[in-house]
C-alpha positions as CSV (number, residue, x, y, z in Angstrom):
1,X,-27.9,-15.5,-37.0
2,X,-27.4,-12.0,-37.9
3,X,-23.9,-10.9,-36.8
4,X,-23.3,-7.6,-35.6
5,X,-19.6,-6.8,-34.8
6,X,-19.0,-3.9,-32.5
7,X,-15.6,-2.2,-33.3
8,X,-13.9,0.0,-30.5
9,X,-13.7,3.6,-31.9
10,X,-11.2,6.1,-31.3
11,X,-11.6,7.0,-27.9
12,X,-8.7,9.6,-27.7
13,X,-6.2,11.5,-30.2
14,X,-3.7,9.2,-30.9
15,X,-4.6,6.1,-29.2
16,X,-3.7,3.1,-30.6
17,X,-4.8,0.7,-28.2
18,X,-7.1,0.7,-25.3
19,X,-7.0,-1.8,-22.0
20,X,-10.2,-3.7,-21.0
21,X,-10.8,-2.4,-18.0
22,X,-14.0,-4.4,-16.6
23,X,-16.4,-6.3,-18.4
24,X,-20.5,-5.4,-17.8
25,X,-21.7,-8.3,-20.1
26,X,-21.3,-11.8,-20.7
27,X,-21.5,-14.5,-23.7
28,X,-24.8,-15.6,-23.9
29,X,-26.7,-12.3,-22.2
30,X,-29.7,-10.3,-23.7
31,X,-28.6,-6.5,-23.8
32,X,-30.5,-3.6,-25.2
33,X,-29.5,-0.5,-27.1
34,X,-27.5,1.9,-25.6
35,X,-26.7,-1.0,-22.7
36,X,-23.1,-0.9,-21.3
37,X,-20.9,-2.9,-22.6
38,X,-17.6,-2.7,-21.2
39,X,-15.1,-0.2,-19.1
40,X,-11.8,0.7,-21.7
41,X,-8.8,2.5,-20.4
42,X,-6.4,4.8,-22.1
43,X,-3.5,6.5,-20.3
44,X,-5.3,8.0,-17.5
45,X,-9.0,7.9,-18.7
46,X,-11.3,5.5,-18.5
47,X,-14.4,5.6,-21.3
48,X,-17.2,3.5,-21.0
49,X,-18.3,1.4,-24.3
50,X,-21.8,1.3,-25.2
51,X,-24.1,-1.0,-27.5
52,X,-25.5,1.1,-30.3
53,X,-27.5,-2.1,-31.0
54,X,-29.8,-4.4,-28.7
55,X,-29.0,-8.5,-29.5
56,X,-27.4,-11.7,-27.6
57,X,-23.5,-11.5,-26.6
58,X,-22.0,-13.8,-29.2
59,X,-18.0,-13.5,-28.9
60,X,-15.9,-11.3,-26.3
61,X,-12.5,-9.5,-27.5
62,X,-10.7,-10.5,-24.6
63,X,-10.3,-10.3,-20.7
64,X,-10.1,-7.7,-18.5
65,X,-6.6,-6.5,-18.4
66,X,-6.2,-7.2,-22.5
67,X,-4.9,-4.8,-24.4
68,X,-7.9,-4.3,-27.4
69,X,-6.1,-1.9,-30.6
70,X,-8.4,0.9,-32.0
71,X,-11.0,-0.2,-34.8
72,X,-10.6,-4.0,-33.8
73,X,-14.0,-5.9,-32.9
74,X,-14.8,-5.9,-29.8
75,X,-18.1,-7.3,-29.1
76,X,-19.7,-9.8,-31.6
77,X,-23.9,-9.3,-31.0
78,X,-26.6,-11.7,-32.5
79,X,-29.4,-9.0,-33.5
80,X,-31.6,-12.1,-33.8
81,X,-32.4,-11.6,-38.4
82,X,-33.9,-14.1,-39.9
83,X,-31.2,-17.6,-39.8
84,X,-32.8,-19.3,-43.0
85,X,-32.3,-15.7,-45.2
86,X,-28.5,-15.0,-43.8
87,X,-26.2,-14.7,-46.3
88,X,-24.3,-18.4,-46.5
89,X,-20.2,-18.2,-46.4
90,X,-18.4,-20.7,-47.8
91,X,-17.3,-23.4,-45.7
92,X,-13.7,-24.6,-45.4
93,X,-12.8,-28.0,-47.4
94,X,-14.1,-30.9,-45.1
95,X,-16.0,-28.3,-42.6
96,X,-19.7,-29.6,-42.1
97,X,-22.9,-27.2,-41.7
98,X,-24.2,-27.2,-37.9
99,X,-27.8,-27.9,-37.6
100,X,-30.2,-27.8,-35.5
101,X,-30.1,-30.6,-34.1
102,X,-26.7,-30.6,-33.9
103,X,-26.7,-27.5,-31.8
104,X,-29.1,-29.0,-29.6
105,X,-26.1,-31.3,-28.3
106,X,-23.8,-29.3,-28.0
107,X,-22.9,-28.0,-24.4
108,X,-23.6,-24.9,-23.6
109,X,-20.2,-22.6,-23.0
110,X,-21.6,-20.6,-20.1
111,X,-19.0,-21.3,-17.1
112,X,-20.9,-19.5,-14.1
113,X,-22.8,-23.0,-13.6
114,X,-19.7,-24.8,-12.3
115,X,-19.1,-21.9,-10.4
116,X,-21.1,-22.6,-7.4
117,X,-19.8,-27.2,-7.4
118,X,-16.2,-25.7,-7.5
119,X,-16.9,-23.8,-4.5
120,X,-19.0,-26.0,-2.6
121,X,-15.6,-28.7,-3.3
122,X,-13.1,-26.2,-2.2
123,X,-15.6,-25.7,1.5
124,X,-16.3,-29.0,2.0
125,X,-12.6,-29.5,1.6
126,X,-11.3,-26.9,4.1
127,X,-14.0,-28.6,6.5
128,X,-12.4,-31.7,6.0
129,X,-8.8,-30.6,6.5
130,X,-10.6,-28.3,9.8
131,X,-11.6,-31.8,11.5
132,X,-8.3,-33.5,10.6
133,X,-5.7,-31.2,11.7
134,X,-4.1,-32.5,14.9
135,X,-5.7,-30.7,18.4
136,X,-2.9,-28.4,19.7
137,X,-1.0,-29.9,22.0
138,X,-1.0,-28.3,25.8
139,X,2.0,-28.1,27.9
140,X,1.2,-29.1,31.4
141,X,1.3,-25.8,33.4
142,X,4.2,-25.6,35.8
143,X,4.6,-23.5,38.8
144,X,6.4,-23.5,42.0
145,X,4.2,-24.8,43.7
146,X,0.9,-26.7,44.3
147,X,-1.6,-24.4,45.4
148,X,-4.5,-23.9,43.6
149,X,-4.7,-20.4,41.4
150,X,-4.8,-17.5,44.3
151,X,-5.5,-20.1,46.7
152,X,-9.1,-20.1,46.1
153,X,-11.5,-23.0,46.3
154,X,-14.2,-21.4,44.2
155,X,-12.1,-21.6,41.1
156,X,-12.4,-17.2,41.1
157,X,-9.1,-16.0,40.2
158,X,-7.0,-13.5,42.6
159,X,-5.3,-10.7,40.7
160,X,-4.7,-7.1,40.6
161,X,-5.7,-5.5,37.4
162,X,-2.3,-4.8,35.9
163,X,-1.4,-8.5,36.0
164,X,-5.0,-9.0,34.2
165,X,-4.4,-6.6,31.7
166,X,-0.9,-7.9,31.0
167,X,-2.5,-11.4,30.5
168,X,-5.0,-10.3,28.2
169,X,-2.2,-8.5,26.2
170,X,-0.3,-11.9,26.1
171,X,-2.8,-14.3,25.4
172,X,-2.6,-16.1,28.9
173,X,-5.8,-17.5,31.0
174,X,-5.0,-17.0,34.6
175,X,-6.8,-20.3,35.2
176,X,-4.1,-21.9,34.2
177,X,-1.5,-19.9,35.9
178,X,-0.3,-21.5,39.3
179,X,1.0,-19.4,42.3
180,X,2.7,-19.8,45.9
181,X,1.1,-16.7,47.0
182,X,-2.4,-15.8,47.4
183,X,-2.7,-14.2,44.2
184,X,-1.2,-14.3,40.4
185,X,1.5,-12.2,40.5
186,X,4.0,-10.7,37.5
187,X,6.5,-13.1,38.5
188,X,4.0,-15.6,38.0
189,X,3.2,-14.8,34.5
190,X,7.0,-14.7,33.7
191,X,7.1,-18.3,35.1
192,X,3.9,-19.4,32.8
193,X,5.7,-17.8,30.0
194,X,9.2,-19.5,30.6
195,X,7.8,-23.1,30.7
196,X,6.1,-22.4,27.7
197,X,8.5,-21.2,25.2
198,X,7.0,-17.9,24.8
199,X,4.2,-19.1,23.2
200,X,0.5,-19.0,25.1
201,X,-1.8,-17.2,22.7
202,X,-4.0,-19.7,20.5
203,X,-6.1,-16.1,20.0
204,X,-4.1,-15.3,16.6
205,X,-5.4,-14.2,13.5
206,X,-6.3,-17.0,11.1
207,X,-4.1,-17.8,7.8
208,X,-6.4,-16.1,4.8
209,X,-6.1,-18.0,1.4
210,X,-3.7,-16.5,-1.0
211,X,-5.5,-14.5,-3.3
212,X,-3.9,-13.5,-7.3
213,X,-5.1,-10.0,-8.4
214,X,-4.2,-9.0,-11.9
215,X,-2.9,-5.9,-11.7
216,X,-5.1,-3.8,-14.8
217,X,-6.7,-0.4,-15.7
218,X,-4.6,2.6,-13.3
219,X,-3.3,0.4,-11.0
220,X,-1.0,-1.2,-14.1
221,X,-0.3,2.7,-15.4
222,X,1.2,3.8,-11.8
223,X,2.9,0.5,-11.7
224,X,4.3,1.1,-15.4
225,X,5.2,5.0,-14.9
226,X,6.4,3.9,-11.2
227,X,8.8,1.4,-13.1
228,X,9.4,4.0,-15.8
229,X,10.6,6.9,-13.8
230,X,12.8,5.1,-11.5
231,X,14.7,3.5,-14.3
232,X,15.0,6.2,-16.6
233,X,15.6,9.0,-13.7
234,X,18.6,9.3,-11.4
235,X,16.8,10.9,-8.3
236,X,18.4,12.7,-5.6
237,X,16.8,13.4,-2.4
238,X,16.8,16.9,-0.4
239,X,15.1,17.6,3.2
240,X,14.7,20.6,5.1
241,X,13.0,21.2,8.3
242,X,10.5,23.4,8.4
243,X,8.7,26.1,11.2
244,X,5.6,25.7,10.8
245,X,4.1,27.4,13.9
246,X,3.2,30.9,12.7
247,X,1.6,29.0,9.6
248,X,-0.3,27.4,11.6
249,X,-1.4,30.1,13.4
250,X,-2.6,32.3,10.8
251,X,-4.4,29.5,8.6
252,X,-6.2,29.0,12.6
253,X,-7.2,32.6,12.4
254,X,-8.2,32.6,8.5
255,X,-10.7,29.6,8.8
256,X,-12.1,31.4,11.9
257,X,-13.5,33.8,9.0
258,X,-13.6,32.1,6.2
259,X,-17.6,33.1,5.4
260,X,-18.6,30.6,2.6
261,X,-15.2,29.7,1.5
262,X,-13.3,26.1,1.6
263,X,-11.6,25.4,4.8
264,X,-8.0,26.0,4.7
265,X,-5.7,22.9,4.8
266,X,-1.8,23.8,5.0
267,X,-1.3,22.1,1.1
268,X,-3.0,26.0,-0.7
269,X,-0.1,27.4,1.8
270,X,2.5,25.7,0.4
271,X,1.3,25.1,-3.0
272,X,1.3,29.6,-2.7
273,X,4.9,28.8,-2.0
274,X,5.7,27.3,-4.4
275,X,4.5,29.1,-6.9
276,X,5.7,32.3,-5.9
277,X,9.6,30.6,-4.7
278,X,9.9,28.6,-8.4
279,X,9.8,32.5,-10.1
280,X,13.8,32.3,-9.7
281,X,14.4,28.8,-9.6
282,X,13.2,27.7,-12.7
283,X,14.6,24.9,-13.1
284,X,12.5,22.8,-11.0
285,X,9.6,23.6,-13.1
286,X,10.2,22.0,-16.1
287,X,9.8,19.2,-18.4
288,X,12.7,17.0,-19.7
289,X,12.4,15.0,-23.3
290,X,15.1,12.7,-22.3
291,X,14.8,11.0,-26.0
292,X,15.0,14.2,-27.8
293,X,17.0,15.6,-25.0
294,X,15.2,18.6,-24.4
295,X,14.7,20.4,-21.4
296,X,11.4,22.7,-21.4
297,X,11.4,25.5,-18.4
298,X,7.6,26.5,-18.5
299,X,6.6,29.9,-17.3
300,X,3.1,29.2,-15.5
301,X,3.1,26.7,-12.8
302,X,0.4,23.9,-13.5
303,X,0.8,22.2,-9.9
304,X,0.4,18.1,-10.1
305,X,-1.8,16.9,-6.8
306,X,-1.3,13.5,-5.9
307,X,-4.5,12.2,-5.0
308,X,-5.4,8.8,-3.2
309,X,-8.8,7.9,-5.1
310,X,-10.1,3.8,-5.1
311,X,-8.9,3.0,-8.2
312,X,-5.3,4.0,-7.3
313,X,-3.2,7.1,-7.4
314,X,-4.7,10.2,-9.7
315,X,-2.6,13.5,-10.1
316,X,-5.0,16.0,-11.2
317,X,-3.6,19.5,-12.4
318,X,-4.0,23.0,-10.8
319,X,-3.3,25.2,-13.4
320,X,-1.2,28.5,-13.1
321,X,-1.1,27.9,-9.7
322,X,1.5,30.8,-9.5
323,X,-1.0,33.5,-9.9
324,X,-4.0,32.2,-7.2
325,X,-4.7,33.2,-4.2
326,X,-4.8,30.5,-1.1
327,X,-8.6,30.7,-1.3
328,X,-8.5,30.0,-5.2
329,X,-6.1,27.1,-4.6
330,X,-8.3,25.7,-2.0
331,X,-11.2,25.9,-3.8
332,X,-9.7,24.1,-7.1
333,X,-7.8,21.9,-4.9
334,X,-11.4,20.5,-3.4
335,X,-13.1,20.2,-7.1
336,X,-10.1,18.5,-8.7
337,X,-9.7,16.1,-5.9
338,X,-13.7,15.4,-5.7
339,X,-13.5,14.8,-9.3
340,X,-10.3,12.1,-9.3
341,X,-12.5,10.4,-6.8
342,X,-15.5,10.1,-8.4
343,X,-14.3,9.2,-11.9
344,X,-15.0,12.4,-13.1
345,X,-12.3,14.1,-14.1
346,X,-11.3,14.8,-17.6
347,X,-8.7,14.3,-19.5
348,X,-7.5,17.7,-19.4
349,X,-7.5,17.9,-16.0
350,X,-5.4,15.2,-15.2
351,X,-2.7,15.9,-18.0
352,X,0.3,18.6,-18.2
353,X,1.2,19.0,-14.8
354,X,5.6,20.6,-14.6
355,X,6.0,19.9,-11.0
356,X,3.9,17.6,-8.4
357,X,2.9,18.0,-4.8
358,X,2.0,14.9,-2.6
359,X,0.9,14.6,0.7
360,X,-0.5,12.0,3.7
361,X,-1.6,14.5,5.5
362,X,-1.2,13.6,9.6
363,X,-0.6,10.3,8.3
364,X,3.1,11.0,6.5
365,X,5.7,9.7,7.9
366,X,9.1,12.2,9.3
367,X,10.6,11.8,5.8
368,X,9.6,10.5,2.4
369,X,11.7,9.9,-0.8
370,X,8.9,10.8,-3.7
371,X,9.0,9.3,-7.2
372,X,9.4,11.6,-9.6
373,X,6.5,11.7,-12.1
374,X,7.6,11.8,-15.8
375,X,8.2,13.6,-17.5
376,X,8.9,16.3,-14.4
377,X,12.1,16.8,-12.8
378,X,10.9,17.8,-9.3
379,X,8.4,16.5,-6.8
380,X,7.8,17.7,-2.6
381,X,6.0,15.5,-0.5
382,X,4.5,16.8,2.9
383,X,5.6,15.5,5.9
384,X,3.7,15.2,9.1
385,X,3.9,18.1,11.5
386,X,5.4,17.6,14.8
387,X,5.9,19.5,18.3
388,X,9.2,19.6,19.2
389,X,11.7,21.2,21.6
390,X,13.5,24.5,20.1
391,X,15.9,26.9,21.8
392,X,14.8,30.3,20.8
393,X,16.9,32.5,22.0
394,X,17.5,31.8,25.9
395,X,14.6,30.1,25.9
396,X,13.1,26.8,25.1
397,X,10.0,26.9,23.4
398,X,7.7,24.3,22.0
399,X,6.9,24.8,18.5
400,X,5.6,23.2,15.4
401,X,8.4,21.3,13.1
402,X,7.3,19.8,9.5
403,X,9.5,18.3,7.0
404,X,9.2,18.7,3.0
405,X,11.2,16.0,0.8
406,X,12.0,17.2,-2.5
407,X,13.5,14.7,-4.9
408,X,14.9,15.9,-8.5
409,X,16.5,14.5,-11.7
410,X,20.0,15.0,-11.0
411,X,20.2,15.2,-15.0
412,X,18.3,18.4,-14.7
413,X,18.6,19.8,-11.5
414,X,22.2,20.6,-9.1
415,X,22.4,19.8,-6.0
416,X,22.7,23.8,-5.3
417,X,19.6,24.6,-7.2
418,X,17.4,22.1,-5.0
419,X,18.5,23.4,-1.7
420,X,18.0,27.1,-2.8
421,X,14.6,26.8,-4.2
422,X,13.9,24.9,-0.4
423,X,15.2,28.1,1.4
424,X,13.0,29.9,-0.5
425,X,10.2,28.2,0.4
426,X,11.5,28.4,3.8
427,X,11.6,31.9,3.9
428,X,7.8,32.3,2.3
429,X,6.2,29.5,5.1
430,X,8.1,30.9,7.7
431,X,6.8,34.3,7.2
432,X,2.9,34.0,6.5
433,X,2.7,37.6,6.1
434,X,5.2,37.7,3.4
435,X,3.5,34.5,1.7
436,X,0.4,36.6,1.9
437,X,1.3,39.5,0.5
438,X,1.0,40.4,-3.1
């Protein structure tokens, strides 16, 4: 056999280790040159590993979720030279050379094969346990009295379609639902539902089999920074309500005209707000070396956004976001959050961010606590907007309410200083036309 070991190269400045993020081969498959070979994971990049050679899978580092350190082998290949002229290494004392024939008994290693019998055991099982388990045990209706259900001979059932729709809701089949009138009433239902303890609907979902996921690749980096930053950082919470109703408006109005450009969202709004509010509250924007204890205020704003992607949670960075213009932060906002979904952003772009932004859109809930991420020491999250009730002056008008949570590390960051930089944002988003201008 002719050995080939693949080593895993430096895939970033000062990495010492990567994480096996998914395998694309297996011990015993043909692969060619230049054939992936294996997802790897650093930080927040993901690189994938290909085979400068074409051979047989002979040995595998690890499994997915191992941690594989930087010039280590990863991949052992078979490049199919000559057996007979390989160089011979010494055996250990009492070690014996394999032969052929001796390789010919040996079993073979690939595990797929019992794959499929370990399957078929665990269904046939189930079906077993399925004709086993006891039949469910009815109650004998009960009713107060003995007349057939709405008194009808035909076995049709007599019922206005509020009481139907409140039996489908519960579960109940009115043919088993007794009445002294001459159709199923409410009270009737209550009865049925008295006499049996609550409990008519067999229409439930089905238990699912518990399933163990490894958590690996991003999902185990949020979980570690997650853990990191809620250890290491005493958080404080601020809300403020927020008018969003002449926002609203003018983003209505701005779309209506937007000619080629990205449609407006309310997140390039705020993320203008923030920029411009952070010019006297420093402060917020800033980095904290809580090791070297250092605190860095940084001048240009480079705006993390929280993005949901299917691998987990990305925060790709919109740099000097203080000096764009709501169509500029639109526009990166879309390209940065297309590329976190795809795979495709870089390094770069998902690194460096001094404050973050996060939002669920309609979906947020009336308040949020965020998570600071580490190493910043402030983070808003968008709330959902809701119609509400105001008195405005005499009057009582409805207009458009929206919370924005900002949490801080309280090491960093006064109580004072948080609600201040929220007025000013106030101020900005309650006044478009001042938000607007230069």
């Amino acid at each position: 056999m002719a050995r080939y070991e693949f080593k895993l190269p430096d895939i970033g400045e000062g990495i010492a280790e990567a994480e096996i993020v998914a395998w694309h081969v297996k011990v015993g498959d043909r692969i060619e040159e230049d054939q992936q070979l294996a997802d790897m994971m650093t930080d927040k990049a993901t690189v994938e590993m290909e085979s400068p050679v074409a051979g047989t899978v002979v040995e595998l580092a690890g499994e997915v979720g191992d941690l594989v350190p930087i010039g280590s082998v990863l991949v052992v290949l078979d490049t199919g030279g000559d057996a007979a002229a390989a160089e011979e290494v010494p055996l250990a004392d009492g070690a014996v050379e394999p032969t052929a024939a001796m390789e010919e008994e040996l079993p073979t290693t690939d595990v797929e094969p019992t794959l499929e019998p370990v399957r078929a055991e665990r269904s046939a099982k189930r079906e077993v346990e399925v004709r086993e388990a006891p039949a469910m045990k009815q109650r004998p209706s009960t009713s107060l009295g003995t007349n057939e259900v709405g008194g009808s001979t035909d076995g049709k059932v007599l019922a206005s379609p509020a009481v139907r729709q409140r039996a489908r809701d519960l579960g109940i089949d009115l043919a088993h639902v007794r009445t002294n009138s001459d159709r199923i009433r409410h009270s009737d239902l209550d009865t049925y539902l008295l006499y049996n303890g609550g409990s008519v609907s067999g229409r439930g979902s089905a238990a699912r089999a518990d399933e163990a996921i490894k958590v690996v690749g991003l999902r185990r980096k949020i979980a570690e920074n997650m853990a990191e930053a809620k250890r290491r950082i005493p958080h404080f919470t601020l809300v403020e309500e927020f008018d969003v109703t002449a926002l609203e408006d003018t983003r209505a109005m701005m779309n209506r005209d937007r000619g080629d450009q990205p449609k407006l969202t309310l997140l390039p709004f705020l993320i203008a707000a923030m920029g411009k509010a952070i010019a006297d509250w420093p402060m917020l924007n800033a980095t904290f070396d809580d090791e070297g204890m250092v605190v860095t205020r940084h001048g240009a704003v480079h705006l993390g956004m929280a993005t949901q992607t299917p691998g987990g949670l990305m925060v790709p960075v919109i740099r000097n976001a203080q000096g764009m213009s709501v169509w500029q932060i639109a526009s990166e906002a879309v390209r940065l959050a297309e590329a976190a979904r795809t795979g495709k952003a870089t390094r770069d772009e998902l690194m460096g961010s001094t404050i973050t932004l996060s939002s669920l859109g309609p979906m947020g809930g009336i308040t949020s606590t965020p998570v600071i991420n580490r190493p910043e020491v402030a983070i808003i999250a968008v709330n959902k907007i809701e119609e509400k009730l105001v008195p405005v002056g005499d009057e009582i008008e409805v207009r458009k309410r929206m919370n924005l949570s900002l949490s801080c590390d309280h090491r960093v960051v006064d109580g004072w200083d948080a609600a201040s930089f929220l007025q000013a944002m106030k101020a900005l988003i309650e006044n478009p036309l001042r938000l607007l201008s230069a």
